[in-house]
DRENVONU-36192 format. One record per residue (C-alpha): z, y, x. Coordinates in Angstrom, 2 decimals. Example, Ala and Ser with C-alpha at 12.3 -4.5 7.8 and 13.67 -1.06 7.14 Angstrom:
<recs>
       Z       Y       X
    7.80   -4.50   12.30
    7.14   -1.06   13.67
</recs>
This chain:
<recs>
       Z       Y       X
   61.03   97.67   93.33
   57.43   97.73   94.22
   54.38   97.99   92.65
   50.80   96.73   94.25
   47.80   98.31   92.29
   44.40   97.45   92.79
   41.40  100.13   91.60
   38.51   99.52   89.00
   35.01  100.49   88.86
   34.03  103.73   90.42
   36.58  103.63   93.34
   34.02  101.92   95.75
   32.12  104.23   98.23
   29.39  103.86  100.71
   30.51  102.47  103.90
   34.28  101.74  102.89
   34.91   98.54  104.36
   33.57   99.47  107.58
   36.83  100.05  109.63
   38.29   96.88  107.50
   36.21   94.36  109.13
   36.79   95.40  112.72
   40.13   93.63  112.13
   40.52   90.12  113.34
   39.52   87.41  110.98
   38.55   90.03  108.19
   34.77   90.10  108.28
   34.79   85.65  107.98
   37.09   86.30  104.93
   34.99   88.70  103.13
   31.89   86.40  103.59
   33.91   83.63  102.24
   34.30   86.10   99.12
   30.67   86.83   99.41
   29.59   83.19   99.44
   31.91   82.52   96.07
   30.36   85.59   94.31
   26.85   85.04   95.48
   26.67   88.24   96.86
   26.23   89.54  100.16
   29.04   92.03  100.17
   29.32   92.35  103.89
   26.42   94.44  103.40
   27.65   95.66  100.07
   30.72   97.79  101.96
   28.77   98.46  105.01
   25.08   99.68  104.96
   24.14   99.92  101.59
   23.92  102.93   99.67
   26.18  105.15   96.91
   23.43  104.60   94.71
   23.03  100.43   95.29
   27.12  100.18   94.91
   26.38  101.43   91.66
   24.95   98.53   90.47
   27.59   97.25   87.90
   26.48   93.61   89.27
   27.51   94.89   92.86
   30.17   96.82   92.53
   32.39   94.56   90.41
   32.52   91.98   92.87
   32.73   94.21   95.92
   35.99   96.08   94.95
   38.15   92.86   93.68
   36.53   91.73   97.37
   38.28   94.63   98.39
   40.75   94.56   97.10
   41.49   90.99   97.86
   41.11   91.46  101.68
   43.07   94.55  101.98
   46.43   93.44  100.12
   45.82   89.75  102.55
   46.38   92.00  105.13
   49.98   93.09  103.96
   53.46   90.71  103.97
   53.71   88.29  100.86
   56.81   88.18   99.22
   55.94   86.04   96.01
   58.26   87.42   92.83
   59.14   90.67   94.62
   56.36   93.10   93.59
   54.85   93.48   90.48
   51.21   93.79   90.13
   49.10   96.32   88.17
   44.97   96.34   88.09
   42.57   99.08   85.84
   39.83   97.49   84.02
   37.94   95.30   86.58
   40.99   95.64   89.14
   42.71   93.20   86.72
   40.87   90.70   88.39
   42.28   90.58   91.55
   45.85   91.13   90.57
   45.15   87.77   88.63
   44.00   86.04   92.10
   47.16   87.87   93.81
   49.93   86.53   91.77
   48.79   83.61   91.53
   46.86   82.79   88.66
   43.51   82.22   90.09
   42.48   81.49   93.23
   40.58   83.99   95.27
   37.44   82.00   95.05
   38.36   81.46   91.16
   38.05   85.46   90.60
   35.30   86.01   92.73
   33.16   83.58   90.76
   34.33   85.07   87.61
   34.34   88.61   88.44
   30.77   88.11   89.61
   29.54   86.66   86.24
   31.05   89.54   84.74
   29.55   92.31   86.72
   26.34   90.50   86.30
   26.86   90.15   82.33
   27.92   93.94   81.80
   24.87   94.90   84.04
   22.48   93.11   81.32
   24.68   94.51   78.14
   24.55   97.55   79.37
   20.21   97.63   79.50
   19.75   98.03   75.61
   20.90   99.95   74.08
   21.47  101.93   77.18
   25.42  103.33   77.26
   27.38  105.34   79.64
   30.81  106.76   79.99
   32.34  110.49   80.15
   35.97  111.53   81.07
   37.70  114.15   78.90
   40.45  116.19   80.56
   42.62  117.89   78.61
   42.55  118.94   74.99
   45.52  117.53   72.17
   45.34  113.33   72.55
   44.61  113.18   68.27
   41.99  115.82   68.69
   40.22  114.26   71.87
   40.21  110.76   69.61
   39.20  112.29   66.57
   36.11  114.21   68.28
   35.15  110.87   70.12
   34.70  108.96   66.77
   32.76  111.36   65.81
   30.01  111.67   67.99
   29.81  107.48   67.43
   31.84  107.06   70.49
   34.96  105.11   71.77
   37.80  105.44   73.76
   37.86  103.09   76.48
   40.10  103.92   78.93
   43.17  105.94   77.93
   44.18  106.96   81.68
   47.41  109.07   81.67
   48.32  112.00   79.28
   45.56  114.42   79.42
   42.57  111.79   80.83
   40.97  109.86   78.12
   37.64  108.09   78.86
   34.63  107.99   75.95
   32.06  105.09   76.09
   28.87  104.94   74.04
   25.59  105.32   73.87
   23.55  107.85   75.50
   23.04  109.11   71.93
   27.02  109.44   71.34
   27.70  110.90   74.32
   25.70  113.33   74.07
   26.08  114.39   70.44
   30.16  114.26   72.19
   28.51  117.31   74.55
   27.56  119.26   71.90
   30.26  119.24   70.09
   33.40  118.30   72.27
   37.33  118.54   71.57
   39.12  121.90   72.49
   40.22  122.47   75.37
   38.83  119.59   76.77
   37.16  119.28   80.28
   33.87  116.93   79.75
   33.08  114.93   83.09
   30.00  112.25   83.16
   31.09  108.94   85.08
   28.69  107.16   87.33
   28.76  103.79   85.31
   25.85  102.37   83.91
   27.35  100.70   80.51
   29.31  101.67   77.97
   32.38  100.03   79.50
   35.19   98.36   77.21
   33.79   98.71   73.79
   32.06   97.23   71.32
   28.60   97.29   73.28
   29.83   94.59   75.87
   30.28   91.69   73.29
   27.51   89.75   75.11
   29.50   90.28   78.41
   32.14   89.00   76.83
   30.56   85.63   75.43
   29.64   85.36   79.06
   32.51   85.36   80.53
   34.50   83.40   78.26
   31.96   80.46   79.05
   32.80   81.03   82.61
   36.12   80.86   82.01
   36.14   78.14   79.86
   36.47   75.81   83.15
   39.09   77.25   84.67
   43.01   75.89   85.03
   44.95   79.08   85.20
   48.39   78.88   86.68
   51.48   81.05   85.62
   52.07   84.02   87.77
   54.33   83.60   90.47
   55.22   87.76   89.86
   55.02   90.04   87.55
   52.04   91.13   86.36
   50.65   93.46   83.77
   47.73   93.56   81.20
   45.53   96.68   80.75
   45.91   95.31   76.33
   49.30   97.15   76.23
   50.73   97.21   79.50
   53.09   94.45   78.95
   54.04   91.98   81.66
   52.47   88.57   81.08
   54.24   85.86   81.61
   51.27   82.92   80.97
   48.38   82.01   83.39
   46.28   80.93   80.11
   47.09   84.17   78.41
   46.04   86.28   80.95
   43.23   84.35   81.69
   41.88   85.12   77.96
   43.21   88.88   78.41
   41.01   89.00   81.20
   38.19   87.74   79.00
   38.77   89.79   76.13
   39.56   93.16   77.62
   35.74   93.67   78.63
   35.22   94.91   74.66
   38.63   96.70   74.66
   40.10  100.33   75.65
   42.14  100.05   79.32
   45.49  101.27   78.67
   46.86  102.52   82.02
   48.80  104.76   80.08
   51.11  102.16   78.91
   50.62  100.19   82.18
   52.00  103.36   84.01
   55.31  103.52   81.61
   55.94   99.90   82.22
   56.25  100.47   85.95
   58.55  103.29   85.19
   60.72  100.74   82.71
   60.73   98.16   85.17
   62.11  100.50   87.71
   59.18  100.43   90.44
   60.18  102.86   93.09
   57.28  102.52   95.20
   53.41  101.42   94.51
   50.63  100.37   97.58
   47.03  100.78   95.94
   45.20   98.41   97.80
   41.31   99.42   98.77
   39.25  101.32   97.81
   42.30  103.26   96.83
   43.15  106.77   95.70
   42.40  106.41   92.19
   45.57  105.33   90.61
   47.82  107.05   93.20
   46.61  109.93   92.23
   47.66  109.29   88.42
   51.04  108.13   89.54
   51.88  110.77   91.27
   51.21  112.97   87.90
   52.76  110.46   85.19
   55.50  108.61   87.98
   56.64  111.73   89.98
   59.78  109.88   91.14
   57.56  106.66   93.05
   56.59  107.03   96.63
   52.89  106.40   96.46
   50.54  104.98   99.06
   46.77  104.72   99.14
   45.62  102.19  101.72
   42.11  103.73  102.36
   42.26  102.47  106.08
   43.71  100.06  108.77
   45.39  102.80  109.54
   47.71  103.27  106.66
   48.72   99.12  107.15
   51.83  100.41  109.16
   53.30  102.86  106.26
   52.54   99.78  103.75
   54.48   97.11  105.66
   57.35   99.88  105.91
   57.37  100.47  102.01
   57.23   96.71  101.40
   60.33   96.34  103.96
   61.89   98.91  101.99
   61.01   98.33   98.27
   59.68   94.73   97.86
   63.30   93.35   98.58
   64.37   93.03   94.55
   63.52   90.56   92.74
   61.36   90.51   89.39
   62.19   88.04   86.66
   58.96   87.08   85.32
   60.28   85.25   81.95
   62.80   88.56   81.17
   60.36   91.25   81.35
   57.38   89.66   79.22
</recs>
């Protein structure tokens, strides 16, 4: 069975999509993207900068752009993959199986890059990994400092969100054995502090007609498979204030017996955690047109079995 992935925020660097658009027909599609997000993201994954990509307002739209045109790229088999995105990721897994339409998530992933941007301003927040240390102890230590968990990655990798003030008070005083690592995100992501994105959002939303997936596709809530276009559409709204759970994302792939998992661009992220939690899954990051070949192979190979959406929700 296989598994598509698509990255979140952080993933995206300068230049990426370069070698993408000297593909036939890819450069008109992205600028279709860019004219639904309002965005020029041509320039976004060509010429601009590390530090402009930054830009929560940017970079949100640019990787579900991304990751949109990359996985185009590959053979659809509707029903014979299950899909998987982290935190903004989510997405375009939503446009892939069907849910929303491409224009659909670019429009709404735009007004929620633009919406975290402006939560994040005041009171200023940020975001710091913590490798290693006893899961209870990490927790314990991020509470605290006034903190939050917000992404609980695999075992080992949980992600604090806060304010500056909480994050740092988390530096002074962090778990042991514990590996402190400050993100390059502007806002503190998934918590508490993004209830104005979230009012946002669910406005935007509001308007929408969500279909029911046509595959099998997980929620970063609890890593369950979600069998409802409506109920993922108001998972996608909700999630903004609440911890991503790849953890449990990652043992639903291994319940469902995925065998093989393509993380579409700008990949490497969640590959990387597979290999560590999923040993068993032949992994593939598809960082350039050049790995297209090896992912048509491992979708000729593992995207033959069927997933029954209704018996794995």
């Amino acid at each position: 069975m296989l598994a598509i992935l698509a990255p979140g925020q952080g993933a995206q660097r300068e230049g990426f999509l370069s070698p993408w658009l000297e593909l036939d027909g890819a450069a008109a599609h992205l600028r279709e993207l860019s004219d639904a997000a309002g965005i020029d993201l041509v320039a976004a994954g060509t010429t601009m900068s590390d530090q402009q990509i930054t830009d929560t307002a940017i970079a949100q739209p640019l990787i579900v752009a991304a990751s949109l045109l990359t996985s185009r790229l590959l053979p659809s088999r509707p029903n014979s993959a299950v899909y998987a995105g982290h935190s903004v990721g989510e997405f375009a897994t939503a446009a892939l199986a069907g849910v929303l339409t491409d224009v659909e998530a670019m429009r709404l992933v735009a007004t929620r890059g633009a919406a975290m941007a402006k939560a994040s301003a005041a009171p200023r927040g940020g975001m710091t990994a913590l490798l290693g240390g006893e899961a209870d102890d990490v927790t314990a230590a991020i509470a605290a400092a006034g903190a939050q968990p917000a992404n609980y990655n695999a075992k080992g990798q949980i992600v604090a969100a806060g304010t500056i003030e909480a994050l740092d008070r988390l530096a002074v005083d962090p778990p042991a054995g514990a590996r402190l690592r400050p993100l390059a995100v502007a806002g503190a992501f998934h918590t508490d502090l993004m209830a104005p994105a979230r009012s946002a959002i669910a406005d935007a939303a509001a308007g929408l007609d969500p279909a029911d997936p046509h595959s099998a596709v997980l929620t970063n809530s609890d890593g369950s498979v979600v069998g409802s276009g409506a109920e993922l559409l108001e998972r996608l709204v909700t999630q903004v204030c609440l911890p991503v759970r790849w953890d449990l994302c990652m043992r639903t792939l291994g319940d469902l017996g995925v065998t093989a998992a393509i993380e579409v661009a700008p990949a490497g992220t969640l590959t990387a955690l597979l290999k560590r939690d999923l040993p068993g899954v032949t992994t593939l990051a598809l960082r350039s047109p050049a790995d297209l070949d090896a992912a048509r192979a491992l979708i000729d190979e593992h995207g033959t079995e069927l997933v029954d959406v209704a018996g794995t929700r």
